[in-house]
N, CA, C and O atoms as a GROMACS GRO file, in nm:
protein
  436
    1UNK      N    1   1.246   0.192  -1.382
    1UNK     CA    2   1.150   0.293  -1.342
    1UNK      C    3   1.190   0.355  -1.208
    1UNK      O    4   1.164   0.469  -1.169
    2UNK      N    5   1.275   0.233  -1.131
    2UNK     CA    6   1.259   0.332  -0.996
    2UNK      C    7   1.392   0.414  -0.999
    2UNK      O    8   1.379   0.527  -0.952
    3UNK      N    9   1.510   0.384  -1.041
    3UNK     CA   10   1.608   0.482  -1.092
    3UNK      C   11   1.567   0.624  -1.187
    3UNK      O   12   1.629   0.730  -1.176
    4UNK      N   13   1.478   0.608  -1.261
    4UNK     CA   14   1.421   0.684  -1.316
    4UNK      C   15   1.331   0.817  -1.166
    4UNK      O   16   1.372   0.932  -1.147
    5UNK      N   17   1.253   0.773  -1.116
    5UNK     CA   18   1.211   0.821  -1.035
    5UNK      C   19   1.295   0.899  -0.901
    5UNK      O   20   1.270   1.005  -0.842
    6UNK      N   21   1.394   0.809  -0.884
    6UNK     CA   22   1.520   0.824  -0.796
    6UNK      C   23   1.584   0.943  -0.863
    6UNK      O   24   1.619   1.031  -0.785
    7UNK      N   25   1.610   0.969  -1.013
    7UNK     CA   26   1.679   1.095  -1.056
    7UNK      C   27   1.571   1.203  -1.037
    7UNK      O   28   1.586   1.324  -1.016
    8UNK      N   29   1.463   1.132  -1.050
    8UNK     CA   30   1.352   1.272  -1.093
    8UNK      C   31   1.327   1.344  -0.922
    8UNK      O   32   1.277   1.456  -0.912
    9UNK      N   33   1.360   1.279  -0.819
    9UNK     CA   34   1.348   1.339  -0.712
    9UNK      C   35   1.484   1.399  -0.664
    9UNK      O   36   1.471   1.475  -0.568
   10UNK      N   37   1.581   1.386  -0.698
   10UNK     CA   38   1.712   1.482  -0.693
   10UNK      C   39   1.696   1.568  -0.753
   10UNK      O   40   1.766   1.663  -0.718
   11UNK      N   41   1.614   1.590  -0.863
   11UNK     CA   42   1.635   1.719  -0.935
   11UNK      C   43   1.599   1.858  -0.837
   11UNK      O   44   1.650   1.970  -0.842
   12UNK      N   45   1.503   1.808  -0.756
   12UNK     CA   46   1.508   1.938  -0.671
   12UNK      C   47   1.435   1.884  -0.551
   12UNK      O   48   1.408   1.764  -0.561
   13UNK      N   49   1.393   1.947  -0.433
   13UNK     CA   50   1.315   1.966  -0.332
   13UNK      C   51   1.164   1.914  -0.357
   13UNK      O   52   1.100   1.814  -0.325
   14UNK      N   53   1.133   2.064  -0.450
   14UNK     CA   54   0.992   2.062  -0.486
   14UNK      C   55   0.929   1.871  -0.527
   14UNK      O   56   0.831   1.819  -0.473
   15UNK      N   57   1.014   1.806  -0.625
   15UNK     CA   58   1.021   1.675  -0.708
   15UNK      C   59   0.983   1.591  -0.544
   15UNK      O   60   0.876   1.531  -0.534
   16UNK      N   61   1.068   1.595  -0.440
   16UNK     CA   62   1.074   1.487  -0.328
   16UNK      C   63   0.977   1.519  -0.248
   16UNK      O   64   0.922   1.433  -0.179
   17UNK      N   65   0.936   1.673  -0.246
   17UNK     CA   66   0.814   1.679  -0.136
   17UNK      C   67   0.671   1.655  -0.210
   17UNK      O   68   0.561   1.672  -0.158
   18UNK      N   69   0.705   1.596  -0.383
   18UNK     CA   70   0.550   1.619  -0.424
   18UNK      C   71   0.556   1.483  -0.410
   18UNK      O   72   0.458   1.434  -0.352
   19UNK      N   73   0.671   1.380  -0.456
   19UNK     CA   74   0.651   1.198  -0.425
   19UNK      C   75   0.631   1.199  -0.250
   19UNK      O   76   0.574   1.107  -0.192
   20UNK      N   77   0.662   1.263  -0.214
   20UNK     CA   78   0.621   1.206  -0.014
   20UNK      C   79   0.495   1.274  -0.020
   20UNK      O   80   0.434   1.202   0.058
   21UNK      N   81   0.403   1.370  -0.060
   21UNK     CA   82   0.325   1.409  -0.040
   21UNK      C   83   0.189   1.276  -0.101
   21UNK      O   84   0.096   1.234  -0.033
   22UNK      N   85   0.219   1.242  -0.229
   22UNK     CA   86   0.192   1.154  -0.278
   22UNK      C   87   0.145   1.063  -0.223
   22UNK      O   88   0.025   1.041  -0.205
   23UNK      N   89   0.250   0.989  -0.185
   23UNK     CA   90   0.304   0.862  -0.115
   23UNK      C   91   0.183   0.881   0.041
   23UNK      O   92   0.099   0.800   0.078
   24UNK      N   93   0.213   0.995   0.092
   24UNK     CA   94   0.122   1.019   0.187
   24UNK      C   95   0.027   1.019   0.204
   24UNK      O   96  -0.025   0.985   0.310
   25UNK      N   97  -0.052   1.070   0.072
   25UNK     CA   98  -0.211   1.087   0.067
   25UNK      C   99  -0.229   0.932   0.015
   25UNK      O  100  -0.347   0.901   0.005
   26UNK      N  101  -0.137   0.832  -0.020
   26UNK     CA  102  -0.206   0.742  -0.062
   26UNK      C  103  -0.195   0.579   0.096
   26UNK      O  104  -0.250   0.474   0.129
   27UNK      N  105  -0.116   0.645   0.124
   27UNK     CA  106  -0.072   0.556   0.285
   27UNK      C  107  -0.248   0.600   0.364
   27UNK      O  108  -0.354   0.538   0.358
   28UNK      N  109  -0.214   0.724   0.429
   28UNK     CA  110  -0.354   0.780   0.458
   28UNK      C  111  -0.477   0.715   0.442
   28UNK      O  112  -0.534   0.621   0.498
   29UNK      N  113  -0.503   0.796   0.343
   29UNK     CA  114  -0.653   0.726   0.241
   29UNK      C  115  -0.691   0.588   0.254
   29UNK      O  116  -0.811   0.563   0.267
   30UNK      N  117  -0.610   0.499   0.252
   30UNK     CA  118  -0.612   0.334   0.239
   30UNK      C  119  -0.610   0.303   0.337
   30UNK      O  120  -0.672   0.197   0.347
   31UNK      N  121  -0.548   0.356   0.483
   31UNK     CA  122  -0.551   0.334   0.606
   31UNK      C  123  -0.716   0.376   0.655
   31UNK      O  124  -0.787   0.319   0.737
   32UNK      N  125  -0.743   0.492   0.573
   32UNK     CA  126  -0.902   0.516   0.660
   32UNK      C  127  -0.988   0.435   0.585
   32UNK      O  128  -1.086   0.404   0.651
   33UNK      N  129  -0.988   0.392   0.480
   33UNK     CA  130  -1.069   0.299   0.389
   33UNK      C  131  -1.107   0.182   0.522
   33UNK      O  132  -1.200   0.151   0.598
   34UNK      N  133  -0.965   0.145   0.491
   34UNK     CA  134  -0.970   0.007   0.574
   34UNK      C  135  -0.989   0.008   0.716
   34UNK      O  136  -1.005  -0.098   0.777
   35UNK      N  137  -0.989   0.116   0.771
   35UNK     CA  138  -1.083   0.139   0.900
   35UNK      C  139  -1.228   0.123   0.902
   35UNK      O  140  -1.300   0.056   0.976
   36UNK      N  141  -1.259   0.219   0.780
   36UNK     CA  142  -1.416   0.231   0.785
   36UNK      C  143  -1.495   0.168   0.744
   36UNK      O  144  -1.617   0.185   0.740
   37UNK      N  145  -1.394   0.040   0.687
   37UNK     CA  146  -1.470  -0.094   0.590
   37UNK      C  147  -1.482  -0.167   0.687
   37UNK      O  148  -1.586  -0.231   0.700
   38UNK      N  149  -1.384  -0.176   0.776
   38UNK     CA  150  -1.358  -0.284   0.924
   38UNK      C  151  -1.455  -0.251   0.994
   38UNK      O  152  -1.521  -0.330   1.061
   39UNK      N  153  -1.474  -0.140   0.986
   39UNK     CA  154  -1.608  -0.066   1.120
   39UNK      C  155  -1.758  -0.118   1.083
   39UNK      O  156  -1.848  -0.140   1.162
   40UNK      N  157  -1.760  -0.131   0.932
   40UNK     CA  158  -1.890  -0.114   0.857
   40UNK      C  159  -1.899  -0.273   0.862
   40UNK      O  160  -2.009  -0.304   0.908
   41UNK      N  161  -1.825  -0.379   0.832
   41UNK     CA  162  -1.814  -0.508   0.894
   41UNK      C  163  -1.906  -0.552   1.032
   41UNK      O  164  -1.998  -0.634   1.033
   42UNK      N  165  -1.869  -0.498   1.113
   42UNK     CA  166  -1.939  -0.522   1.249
   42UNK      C  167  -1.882  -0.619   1.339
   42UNK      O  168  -1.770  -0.646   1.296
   43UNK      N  169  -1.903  -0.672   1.425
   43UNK     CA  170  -1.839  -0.758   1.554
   43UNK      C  171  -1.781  -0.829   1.483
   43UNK      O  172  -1.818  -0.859   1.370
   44UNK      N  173  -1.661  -0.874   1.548
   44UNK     CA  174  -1.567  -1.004   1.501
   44UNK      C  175  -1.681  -1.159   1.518
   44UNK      O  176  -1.743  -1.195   1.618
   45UNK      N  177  -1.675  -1.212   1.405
   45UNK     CA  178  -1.711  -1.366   1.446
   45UNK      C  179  -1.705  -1.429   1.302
   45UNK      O  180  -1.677  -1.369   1.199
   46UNK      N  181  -1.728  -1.526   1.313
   46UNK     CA  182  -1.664  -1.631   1.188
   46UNK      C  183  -1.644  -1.565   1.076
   46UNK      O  184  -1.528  -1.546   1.036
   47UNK      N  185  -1.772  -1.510   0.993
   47UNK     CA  186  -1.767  -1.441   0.892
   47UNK      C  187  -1.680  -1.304   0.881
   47UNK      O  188  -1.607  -1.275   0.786
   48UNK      N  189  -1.694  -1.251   0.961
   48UNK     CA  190  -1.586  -1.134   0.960
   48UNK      C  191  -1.449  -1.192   0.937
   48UNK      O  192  -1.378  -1.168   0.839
   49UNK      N  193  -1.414  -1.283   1.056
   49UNK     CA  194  -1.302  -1.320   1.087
   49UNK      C  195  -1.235  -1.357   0.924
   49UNK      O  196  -1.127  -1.306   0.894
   50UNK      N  197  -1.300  -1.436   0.838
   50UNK     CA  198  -1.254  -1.497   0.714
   50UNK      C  199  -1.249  -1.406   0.626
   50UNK      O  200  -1.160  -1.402   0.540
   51UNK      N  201  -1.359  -1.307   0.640
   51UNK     CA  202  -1.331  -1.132   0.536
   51UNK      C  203  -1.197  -1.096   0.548
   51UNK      O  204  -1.125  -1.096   0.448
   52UNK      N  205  -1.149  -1.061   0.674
   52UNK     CA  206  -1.051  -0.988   0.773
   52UNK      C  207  -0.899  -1.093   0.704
   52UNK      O  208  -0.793  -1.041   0.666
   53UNK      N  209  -0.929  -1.246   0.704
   53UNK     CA  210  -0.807  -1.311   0.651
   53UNK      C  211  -0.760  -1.303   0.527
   53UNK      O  212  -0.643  -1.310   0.488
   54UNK      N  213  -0.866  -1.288   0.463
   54UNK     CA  214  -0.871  -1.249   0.307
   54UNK      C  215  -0.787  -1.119   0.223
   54UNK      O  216  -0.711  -1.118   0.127
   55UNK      N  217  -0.859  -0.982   0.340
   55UNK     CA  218  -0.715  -0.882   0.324
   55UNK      C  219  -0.610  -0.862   0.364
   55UNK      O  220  -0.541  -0.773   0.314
   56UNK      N  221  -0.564  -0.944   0.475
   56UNK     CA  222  -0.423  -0.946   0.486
   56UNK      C  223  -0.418  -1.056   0.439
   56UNK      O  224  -0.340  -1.118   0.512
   57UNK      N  225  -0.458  -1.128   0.351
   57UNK     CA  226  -0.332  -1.227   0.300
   57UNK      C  227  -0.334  -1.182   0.161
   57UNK      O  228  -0.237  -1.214   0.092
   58UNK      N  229  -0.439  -1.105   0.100
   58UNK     CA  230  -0.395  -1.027   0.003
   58UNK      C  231  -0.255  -0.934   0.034
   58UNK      O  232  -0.151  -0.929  -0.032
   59UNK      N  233  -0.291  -0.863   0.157
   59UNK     CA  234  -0.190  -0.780   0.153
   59UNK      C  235  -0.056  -0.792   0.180
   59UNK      O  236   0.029  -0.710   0.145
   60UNK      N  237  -0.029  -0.926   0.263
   60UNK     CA  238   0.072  -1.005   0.270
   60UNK      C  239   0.138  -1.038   0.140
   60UNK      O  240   0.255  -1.009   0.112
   61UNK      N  241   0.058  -1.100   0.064
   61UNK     CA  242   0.112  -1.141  -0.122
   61UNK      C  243   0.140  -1.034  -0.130
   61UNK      O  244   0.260  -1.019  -0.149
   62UNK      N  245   0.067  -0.916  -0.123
   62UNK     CA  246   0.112  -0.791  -0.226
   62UNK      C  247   0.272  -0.755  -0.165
   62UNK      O  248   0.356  -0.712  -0.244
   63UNK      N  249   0.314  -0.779  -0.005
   63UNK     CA  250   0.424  -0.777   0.066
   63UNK      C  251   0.493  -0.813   0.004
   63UNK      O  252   0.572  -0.735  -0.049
   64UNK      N  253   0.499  -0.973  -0.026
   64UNK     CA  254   0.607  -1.047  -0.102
   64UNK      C  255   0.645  -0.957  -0.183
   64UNK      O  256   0.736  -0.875  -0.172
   65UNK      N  257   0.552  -0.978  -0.287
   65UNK     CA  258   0.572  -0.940  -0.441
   65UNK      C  259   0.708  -0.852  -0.488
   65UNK      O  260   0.815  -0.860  -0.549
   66UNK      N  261   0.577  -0.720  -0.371
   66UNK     CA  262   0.654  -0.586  -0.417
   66UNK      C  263   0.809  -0.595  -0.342
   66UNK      O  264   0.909  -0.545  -0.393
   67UNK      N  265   0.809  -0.637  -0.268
   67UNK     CA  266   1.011  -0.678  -0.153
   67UNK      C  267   1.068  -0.710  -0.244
   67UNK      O  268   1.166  -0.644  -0.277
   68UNK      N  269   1.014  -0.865  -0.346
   68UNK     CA  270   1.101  -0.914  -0.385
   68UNK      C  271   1.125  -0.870  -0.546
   68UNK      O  272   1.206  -0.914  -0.629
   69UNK      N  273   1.035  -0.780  -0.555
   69UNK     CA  274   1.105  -0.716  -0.713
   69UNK      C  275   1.186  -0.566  -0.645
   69UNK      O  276   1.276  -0.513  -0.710
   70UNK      N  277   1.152  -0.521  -0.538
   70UNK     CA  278   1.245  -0.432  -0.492
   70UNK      C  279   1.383  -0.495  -0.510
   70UNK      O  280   1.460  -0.463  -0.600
   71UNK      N  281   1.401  -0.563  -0.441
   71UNK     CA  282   1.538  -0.656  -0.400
   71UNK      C  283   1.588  -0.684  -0.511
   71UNK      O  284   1.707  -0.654  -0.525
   72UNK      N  285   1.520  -0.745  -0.619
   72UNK     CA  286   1.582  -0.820  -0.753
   72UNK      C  287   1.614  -0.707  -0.836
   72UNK      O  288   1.717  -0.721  -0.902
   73UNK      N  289   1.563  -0.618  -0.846
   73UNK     CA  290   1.533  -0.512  -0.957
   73UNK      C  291   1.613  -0.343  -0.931
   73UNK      O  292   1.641  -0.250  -1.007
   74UNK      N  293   1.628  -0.365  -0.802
   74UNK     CA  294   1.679  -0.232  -0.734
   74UNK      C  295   1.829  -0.212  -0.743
   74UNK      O  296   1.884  -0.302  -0.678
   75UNK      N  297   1.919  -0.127  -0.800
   75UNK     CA  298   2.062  -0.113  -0.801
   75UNK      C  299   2.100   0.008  -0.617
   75UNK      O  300   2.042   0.111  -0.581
   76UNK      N  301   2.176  -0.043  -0.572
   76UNK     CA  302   2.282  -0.024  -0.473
   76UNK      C  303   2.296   0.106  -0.487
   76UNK      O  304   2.351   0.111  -0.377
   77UNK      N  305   2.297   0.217  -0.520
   77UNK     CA  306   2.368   0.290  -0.552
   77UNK      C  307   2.229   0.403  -0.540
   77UNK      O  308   2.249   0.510  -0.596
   78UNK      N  309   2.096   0.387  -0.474
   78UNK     CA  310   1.991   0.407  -0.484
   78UNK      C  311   1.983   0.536  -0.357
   78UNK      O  312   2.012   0.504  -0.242
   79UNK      N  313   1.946   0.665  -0.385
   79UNK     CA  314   1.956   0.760  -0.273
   79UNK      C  315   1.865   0.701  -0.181
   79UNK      O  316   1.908   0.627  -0.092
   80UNK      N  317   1.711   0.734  -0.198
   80UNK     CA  318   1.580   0.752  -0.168
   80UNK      C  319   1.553   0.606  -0.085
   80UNK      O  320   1.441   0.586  -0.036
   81UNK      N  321   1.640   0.526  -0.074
   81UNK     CA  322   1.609   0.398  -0.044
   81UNK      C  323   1.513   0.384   0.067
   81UNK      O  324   1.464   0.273   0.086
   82UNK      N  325   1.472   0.504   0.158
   82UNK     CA  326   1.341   0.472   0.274
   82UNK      C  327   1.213   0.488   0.193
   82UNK      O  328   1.117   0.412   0.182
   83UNK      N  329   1.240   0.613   0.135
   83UNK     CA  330   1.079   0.648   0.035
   83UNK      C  331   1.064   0.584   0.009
   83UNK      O  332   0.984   0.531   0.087
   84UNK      N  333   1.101   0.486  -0.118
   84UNK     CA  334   1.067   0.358  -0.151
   84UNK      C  335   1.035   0.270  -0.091
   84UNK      O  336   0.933   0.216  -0.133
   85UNK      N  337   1.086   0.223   0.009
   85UNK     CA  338   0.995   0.130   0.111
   85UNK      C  339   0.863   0.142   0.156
   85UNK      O  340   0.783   0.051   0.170
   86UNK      N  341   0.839   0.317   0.190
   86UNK     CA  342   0.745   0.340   0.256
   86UNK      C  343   0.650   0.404   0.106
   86UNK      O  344   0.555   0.478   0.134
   87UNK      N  345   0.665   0.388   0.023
   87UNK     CA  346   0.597   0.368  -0.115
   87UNK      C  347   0.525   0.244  -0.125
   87UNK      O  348   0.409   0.233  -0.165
   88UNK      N  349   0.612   0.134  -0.080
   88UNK     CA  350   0.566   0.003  -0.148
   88UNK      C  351   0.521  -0.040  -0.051
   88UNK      O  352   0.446  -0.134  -0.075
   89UNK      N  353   0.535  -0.006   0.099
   89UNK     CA  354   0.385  -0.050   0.179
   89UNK      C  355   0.298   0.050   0.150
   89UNK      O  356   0.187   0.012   0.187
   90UNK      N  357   0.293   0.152   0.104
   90UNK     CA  358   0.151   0.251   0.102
   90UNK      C  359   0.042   0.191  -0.025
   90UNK      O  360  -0.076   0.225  -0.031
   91UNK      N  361   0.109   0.095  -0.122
   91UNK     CA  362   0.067   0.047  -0.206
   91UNK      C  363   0.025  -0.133  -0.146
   91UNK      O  364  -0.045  -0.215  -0.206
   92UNK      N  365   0.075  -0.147  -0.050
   92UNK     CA  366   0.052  -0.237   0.021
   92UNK      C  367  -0.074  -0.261   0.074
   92UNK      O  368  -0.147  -0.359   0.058
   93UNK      N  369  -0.100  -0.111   0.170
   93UNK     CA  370  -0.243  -0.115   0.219
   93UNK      C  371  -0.335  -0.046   0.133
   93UNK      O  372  -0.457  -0.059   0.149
   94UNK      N  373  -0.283   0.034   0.036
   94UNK     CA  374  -0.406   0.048  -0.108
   94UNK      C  375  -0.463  -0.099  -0.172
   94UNK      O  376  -0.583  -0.117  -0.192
   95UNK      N  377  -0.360  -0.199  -0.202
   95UNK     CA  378  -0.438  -0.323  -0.235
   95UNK      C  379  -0.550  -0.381  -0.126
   95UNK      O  380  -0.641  -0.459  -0.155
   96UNK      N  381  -0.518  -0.315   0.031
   96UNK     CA  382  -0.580  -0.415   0.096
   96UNK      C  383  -0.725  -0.342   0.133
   96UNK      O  384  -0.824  -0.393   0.187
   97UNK      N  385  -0.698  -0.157   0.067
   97UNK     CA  386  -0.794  -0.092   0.097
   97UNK      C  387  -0.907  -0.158   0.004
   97UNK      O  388  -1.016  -0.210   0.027
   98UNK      N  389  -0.832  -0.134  -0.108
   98UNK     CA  390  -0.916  -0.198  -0.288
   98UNK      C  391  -1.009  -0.341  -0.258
   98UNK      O  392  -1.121  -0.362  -0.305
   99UNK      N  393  -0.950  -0.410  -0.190
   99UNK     CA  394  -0.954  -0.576  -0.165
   99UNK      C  395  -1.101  -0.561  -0.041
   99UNK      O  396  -1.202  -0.632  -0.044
  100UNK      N  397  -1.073  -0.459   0.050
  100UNK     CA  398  -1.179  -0.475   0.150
  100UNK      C  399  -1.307  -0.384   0.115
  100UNK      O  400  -1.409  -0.374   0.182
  101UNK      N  401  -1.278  -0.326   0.005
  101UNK     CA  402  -1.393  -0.252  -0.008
  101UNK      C  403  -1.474  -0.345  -0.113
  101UNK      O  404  -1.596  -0.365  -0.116
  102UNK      N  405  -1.347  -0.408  -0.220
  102UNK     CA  406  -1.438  -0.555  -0.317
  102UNK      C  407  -1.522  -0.623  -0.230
  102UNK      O  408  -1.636  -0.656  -0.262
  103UNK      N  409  -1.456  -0.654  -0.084
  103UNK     CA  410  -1.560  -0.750  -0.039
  103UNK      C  411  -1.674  -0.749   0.035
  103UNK      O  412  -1.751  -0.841   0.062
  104UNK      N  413  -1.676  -0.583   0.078
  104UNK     CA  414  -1.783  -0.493   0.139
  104UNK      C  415  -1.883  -0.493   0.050
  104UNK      O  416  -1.996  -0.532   0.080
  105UNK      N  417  -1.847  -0.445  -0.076
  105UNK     CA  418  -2.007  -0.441  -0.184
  105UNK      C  419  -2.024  -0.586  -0.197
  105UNK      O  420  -2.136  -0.635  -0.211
  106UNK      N  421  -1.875  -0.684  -0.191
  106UNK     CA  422  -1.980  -0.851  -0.276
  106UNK      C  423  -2.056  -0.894  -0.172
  106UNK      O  424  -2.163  -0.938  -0.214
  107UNK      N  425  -2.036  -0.903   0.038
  107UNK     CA  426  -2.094  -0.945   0.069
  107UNK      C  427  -2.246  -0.851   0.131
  107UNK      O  428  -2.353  -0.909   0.149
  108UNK      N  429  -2.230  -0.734   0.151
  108UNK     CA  430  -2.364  -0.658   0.189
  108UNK      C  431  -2.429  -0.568   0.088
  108UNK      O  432  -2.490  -0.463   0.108
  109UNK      N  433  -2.399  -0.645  -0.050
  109UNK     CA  434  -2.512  -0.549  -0.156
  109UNK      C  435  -2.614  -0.665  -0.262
  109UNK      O  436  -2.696  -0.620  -0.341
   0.00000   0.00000   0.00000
């Protein structure tokens, strides 16, 4: 898939500025999620603190994961090799956006 994707963004300009545009609105978005979930949380203290461990160690796993099927799965010969990185953390903090907003409705609804 990601060779696949890797040709489909050589094909032209337009192809690479619509995956970074992409890639962008989804880095973004998940970054303000997880601001405004953190905010809506309230003061740091025990309970927060264990919310707060919960999405980064989700988002940590999701770290692993996605590195190590990059690494295993990825051929050498790969143009785009930063996009992709900065793809698979933007999907990084989308899990942790997804993850903190699960635990926003389970614990204050």
């Amino acid at each position: 898939m990601i060779d696949v994707l890797d040709r489909w963004m050589l094909e032209s300009v337009g192809n690479f500025n619509i995956f970074v545009g992409v890639m962008t609105f989804i880095y973004i978005g998940s970054l303000l999620v997880l601001f405004f979930v953190g905010k809506k949380f309230g003061r740091p203290d025990e309970r927060t603190n264990a919310i707060y461990l919960k999405i980064i160690s989700s988002m940590f796993t999701t770290q692993l994961i996605v590195t190590a099927v990059f690494i295993s799965l990825v051929d050498s010969d790969i143009h785009y090799f930063r996009q992709f990185l900065l793809l698979f953390q933007a999907i990084v903090f989308l899990v942790g956006a997804i993850n903190a907003f699960r635990l926003y409705k389970k614990d204050f609804n």
